[in-house]
GUSE-593603 format. One record per atom (N, C-alpha, C, O): residue number from 1; atom name; x, y, z. Coordinates in nm, 2 decimals, decimal comma, padded with zeros to 4 digits. Example, Ala and Ser with C-alpha at 12.3 -4.5 7.8 and 13.67 -1.06 7.14 Angstrom:
residues 2
   pos   site       c1       c2       c3
     1      N    01,32   -00,57    00,78
     1     CA    01,23   -00,45    00,78
     1      C    01,32   -00,33    00,78
     1      O    01,42   -00,33    00,85
     2      N    01,28   -00,22    00,71
     2     CA    01,37   -00,11    00,71
     2      C    01,29    00,00    00,79
     2      O    01,34    00,11    00,80
end
This chain:
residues 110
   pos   site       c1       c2       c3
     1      N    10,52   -01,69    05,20
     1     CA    10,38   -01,70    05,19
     1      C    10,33   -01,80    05,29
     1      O    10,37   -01,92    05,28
     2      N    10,22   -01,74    05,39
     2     CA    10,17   -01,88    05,46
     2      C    10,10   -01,96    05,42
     2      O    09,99   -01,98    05,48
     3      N    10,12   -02,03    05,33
     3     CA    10,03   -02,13    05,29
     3      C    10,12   -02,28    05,30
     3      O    10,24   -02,29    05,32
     4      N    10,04   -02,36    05,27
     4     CA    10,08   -02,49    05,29
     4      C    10,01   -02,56    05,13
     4      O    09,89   -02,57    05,10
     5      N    10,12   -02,60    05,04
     5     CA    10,05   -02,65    04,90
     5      C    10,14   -02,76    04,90
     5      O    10,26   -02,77    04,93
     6      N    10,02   -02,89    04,86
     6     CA    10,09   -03,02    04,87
     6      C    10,00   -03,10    04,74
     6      O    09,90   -03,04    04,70
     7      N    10,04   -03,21    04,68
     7     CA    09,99   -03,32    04,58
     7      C    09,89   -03,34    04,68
     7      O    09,91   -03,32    04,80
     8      N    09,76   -03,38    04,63
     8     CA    09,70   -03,51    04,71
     8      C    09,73   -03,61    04,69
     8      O    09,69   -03,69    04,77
     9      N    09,80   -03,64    04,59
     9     CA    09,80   -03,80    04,53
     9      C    09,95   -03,79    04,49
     9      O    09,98   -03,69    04,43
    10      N    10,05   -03,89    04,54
    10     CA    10,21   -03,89    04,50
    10      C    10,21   -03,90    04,38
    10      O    10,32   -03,85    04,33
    11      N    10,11   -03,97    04,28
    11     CA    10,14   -03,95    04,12
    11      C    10,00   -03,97    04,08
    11      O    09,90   -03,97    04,15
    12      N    10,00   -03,99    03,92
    12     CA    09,87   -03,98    03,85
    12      C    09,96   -04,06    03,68
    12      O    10,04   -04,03    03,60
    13      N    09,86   -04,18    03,72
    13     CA    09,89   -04,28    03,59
    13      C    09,89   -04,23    03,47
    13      O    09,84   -04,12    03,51
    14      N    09,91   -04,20    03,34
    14     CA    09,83   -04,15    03,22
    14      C    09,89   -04,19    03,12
    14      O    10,01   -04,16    03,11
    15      N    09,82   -04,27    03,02
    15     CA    09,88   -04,30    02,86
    15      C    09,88   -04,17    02,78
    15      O    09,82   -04,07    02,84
    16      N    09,93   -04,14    02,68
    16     CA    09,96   -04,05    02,59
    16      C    09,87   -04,02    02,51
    16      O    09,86   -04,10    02,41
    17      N    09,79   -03,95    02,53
    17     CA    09,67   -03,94    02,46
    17      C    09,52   -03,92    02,52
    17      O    09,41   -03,89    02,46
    18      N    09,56   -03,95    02,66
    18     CA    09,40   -03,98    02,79
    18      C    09,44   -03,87    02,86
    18      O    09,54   -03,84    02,92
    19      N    09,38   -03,85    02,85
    19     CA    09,32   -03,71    02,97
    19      C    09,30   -03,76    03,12
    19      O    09,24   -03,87    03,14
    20      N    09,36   -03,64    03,24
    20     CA    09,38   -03,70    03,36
    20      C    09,35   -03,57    03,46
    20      O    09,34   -03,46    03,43
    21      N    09,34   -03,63    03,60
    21     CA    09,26   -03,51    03,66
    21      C    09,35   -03,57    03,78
    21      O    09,34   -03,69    03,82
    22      N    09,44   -03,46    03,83
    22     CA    09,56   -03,41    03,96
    22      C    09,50   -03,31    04,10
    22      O    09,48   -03,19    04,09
    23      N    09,49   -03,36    04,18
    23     CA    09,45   -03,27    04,27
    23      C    09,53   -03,24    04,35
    23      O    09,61   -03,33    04,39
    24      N    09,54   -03,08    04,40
    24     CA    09,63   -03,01    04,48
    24      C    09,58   -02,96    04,56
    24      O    09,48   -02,89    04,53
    25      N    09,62   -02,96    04,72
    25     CA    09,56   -02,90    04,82
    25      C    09,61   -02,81    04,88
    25      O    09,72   -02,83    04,92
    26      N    09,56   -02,67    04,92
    26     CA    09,63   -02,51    04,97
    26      C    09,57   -02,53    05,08
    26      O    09,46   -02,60    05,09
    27      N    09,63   -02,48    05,17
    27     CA    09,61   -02,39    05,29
    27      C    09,68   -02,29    05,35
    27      O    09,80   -02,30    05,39
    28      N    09,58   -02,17    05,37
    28     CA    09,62   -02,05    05,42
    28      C    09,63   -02,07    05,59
    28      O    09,53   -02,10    05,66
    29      N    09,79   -02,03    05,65
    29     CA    09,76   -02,05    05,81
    29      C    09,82   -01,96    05,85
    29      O    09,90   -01,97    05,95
    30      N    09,80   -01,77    05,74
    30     CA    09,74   -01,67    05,86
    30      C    09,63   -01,62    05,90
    30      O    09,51   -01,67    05,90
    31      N    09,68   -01,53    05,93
    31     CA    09,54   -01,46    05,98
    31      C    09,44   -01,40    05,88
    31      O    09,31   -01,39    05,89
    32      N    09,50   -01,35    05,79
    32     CA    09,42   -01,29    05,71
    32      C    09,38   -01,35    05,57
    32      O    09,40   -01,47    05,55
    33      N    09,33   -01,26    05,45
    33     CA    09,31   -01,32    05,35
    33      C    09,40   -01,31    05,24
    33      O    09,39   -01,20    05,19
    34      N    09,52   -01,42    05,18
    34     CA    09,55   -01,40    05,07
    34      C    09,57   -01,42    04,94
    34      O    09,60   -01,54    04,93
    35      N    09,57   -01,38    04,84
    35     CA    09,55   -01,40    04,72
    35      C    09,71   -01,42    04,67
    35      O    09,81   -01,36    04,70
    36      N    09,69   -01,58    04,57
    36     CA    09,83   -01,61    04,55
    36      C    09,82   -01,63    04,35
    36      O    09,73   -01,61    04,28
    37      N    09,94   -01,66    04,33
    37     CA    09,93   -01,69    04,17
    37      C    10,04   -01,77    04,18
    37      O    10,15   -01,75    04,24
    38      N    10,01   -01,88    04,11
    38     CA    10,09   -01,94    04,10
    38      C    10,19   -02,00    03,95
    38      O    10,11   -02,01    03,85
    39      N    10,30   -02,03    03,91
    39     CA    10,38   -02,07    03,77
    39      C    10,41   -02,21    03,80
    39      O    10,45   -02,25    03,91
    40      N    10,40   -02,29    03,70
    40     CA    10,40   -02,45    03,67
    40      C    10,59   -02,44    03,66
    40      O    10,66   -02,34    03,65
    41      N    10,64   -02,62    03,67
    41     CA    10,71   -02,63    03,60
    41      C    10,69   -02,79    03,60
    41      O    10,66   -02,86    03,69
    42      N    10,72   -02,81    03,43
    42     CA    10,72   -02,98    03,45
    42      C    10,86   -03,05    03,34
    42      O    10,89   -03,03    03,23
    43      N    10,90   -03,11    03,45
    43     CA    11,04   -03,18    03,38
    43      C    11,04   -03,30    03,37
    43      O    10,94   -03,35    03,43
    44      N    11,16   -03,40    03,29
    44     CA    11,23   -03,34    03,23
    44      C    11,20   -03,23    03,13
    44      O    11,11   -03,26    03,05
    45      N    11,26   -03,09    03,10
    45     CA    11,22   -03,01    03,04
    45      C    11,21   -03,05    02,90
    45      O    11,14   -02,99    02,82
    46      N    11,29   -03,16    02,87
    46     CA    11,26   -03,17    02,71
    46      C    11,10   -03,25    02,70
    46      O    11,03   -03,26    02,60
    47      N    11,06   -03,27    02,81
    47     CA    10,92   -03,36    02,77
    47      C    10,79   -03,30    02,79
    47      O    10,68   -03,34    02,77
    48      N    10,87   -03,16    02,86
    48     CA    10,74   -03,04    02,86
    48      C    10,64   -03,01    02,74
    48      O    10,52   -03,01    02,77
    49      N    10,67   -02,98    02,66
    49     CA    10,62   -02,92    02,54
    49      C    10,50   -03,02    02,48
    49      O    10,41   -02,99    02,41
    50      N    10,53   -03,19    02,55
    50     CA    10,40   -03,24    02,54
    50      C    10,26   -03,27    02,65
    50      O    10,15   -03,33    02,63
    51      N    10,31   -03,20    02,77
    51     CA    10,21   -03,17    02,83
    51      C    10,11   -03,04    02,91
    51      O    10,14   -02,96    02,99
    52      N    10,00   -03,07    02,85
    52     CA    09,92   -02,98    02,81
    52      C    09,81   -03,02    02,92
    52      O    09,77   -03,13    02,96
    53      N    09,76   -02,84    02,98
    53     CA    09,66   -02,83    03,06
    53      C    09,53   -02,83    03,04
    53      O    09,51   -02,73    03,11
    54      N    09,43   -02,86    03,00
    54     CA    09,32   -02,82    03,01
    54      C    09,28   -02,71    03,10
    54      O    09,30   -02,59    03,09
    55      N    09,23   -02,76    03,19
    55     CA    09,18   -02,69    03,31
    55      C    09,30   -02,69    03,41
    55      O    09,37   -02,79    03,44
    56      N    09,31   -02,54    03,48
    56     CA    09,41   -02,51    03,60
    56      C    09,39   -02,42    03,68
    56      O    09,40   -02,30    03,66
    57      N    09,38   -02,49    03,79
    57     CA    09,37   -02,34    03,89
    57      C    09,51   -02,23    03,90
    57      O    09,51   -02,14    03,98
    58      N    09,62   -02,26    03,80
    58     CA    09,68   -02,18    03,79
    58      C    09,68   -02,07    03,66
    58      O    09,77   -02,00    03,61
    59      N    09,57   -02,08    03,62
    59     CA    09,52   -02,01    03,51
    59      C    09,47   -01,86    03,55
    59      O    09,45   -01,76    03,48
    60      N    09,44   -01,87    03,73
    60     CA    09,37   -01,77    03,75
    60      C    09,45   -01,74    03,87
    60      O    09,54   -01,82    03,90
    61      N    09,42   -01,60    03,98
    61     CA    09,46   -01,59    04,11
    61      C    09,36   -01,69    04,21
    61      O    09,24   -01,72    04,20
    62      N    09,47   -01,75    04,33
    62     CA    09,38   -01,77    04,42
    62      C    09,37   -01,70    04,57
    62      O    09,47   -01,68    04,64
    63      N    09,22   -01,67    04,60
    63     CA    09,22   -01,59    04,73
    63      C    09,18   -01,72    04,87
    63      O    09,07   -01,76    04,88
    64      N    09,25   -01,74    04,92
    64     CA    09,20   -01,82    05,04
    64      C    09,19   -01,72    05,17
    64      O    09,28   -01,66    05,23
    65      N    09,08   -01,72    05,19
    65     CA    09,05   -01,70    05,39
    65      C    09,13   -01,72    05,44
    65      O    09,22   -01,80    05,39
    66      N    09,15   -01,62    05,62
    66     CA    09,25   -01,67    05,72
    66      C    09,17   -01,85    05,74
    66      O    09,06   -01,87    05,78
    67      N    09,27   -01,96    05,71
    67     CA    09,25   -02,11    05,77
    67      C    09,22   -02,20    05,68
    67      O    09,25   -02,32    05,69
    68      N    09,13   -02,13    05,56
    68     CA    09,05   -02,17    05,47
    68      C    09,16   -02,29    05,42
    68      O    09,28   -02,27    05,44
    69      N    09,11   -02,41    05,37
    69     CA    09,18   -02,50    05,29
    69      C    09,10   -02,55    05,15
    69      O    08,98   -02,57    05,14
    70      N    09,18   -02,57    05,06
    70     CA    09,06   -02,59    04,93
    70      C    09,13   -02,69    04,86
    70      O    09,25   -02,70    04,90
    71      N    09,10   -02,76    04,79
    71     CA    09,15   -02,87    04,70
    71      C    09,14   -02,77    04,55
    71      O    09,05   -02,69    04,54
    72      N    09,22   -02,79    04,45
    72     CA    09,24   -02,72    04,39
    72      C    09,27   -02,84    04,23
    72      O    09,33   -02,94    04,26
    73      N    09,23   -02,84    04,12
    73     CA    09,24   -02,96    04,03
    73      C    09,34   -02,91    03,94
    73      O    09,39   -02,80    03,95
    74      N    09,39   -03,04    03,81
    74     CA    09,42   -02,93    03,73
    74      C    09,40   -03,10    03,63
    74      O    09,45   -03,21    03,66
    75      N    09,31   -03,05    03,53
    75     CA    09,32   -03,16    03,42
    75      C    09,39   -03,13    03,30
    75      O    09,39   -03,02    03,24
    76      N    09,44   -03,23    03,29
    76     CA    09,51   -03,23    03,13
    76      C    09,55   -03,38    03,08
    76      O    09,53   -03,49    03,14
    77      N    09,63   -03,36    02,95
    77     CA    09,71   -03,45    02,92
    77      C    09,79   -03,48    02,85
    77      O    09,83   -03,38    02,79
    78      N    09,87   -03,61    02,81
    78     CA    10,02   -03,55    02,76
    78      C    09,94   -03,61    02,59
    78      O    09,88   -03,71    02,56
    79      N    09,98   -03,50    02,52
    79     CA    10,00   -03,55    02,37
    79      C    10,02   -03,68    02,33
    79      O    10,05   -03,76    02,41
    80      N    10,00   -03,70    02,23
    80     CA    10,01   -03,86    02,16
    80      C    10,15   -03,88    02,12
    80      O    10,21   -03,99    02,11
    81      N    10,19   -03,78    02,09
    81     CA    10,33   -03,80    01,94
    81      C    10,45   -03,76    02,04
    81      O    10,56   -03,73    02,01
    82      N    10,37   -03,79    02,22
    82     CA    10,51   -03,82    02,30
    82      C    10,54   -03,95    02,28
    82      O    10,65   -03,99    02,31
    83      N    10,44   -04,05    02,22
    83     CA    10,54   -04,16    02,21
    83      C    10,62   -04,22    02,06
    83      O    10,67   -04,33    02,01
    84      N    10,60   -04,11    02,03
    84     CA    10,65   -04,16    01,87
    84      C    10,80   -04,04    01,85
    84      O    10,88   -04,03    01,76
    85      N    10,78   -04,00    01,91
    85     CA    10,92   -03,89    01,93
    85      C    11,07   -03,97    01,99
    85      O    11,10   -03,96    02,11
    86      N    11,13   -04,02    01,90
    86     CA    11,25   -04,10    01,94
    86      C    11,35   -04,01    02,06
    86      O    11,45   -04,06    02,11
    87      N    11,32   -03,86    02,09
    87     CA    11,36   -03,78    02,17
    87      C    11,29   -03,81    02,30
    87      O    11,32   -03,75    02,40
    88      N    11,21   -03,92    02,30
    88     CA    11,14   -03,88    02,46
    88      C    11,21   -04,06    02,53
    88      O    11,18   -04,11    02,64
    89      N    11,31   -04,14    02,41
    89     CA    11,29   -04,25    02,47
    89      C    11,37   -04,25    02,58
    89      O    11,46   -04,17    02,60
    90      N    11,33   -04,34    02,64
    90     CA    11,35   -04,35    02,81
    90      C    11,31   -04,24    02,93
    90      O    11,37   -04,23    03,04
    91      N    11,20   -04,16    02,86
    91     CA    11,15   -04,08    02,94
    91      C    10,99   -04,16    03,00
    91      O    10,90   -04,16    02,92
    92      N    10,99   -04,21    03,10
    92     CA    10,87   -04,24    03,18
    92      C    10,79   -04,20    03,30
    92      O    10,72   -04,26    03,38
    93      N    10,83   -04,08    03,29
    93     CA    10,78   -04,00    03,38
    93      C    10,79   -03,87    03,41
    93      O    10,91   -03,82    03,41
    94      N    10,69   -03,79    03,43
    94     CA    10,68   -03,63    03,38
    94      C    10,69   -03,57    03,59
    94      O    10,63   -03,63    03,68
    95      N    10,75   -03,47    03,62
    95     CA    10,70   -03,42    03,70
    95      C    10,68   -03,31    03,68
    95      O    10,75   -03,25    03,60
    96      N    10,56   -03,23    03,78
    96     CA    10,49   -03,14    03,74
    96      C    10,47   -03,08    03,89
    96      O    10,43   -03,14    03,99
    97      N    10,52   -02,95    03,87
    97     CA    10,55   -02,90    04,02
    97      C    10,48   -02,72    03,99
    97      O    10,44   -02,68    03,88
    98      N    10,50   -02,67    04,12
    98     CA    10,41   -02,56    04,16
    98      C    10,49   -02,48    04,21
    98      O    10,59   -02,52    04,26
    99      N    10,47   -02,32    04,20
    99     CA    10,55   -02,22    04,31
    99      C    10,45   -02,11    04,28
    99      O    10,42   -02,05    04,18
   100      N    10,36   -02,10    04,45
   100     CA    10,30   -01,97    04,45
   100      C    10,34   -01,85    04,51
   100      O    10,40   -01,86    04,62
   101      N    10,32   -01,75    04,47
   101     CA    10,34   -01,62    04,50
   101      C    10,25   -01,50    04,55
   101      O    10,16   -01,47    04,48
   102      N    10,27   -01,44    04,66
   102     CA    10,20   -01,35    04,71
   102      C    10,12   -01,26    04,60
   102      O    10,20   -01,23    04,51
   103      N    10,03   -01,22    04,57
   103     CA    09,98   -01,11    04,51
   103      C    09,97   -01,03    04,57
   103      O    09,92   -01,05    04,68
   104      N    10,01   -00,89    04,53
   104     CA    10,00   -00,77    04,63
   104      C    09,89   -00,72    04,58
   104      O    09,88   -00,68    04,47
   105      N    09,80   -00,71    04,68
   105     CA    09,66   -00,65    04,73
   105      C    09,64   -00,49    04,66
   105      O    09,53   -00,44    04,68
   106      N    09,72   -00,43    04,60
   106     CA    09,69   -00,33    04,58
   106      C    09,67   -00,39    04,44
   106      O    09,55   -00,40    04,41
   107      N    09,77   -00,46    04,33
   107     CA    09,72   -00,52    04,24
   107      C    09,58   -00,63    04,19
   107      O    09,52   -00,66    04,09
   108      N    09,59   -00,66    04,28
   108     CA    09,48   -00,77    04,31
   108      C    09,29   -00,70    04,29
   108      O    09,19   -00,75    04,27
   109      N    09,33   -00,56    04,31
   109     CA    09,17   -00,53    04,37
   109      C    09,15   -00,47    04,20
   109      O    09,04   -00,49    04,14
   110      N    09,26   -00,41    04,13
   110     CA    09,25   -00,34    04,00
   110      C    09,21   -00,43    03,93
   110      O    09,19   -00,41    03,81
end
């Protein structure tokens, strides 16, 4: 897929319990227009199950123009009772990563 998807920001501070806002930037650099979908992953996998999205532009497809570039958000935050979970000790840091995929255009229009 031609696009180009990167963090804008190498991390995002957040206590357990506060809500936070991540921004991600796409760019499409073909020619035409395509529509992508994309699937989360955030590890360590045992510390997944406490973080939670609010709002995501991976909730929906995205269509970018041939060139178009867009900033794209995704707010959330990690649960409270990640810190009272004697399973998460010595976990201080979550990452939360992206992989988009082509949508094929014949599905896309239905």
């Amino acid at each position: 897929m031609p696009w180009k998807f990167i963090p804008t920001q190498r991390e995002v501070r957040v206590k357990p319990g506060e809500s936070a806002l991540a921004f991600y930037t796409a760019e499409n650099f073909s020619q035409k227009a395509i529509t992508g979908v994309s699937t989360y992953n955030v590890t360590p996998m045992r510390a997944a199950i406490y973080f939670n999205k609010i709002q995501c532009f991976c909730f929906e497809e995205q269509r970018l123009l041939p060139g178009e570039k867009i900033d794209m958000p995704v707010f959330f935050y990690v649960d409270p009772e990640f810190e009272t979970d004697p399973k998460m000790d010595g976990i201080n840091n979550m990452i939360l990563s992206y992989t988009f995929f082509k949508v094929d255009e014949d599905e896309a229009l239905q």
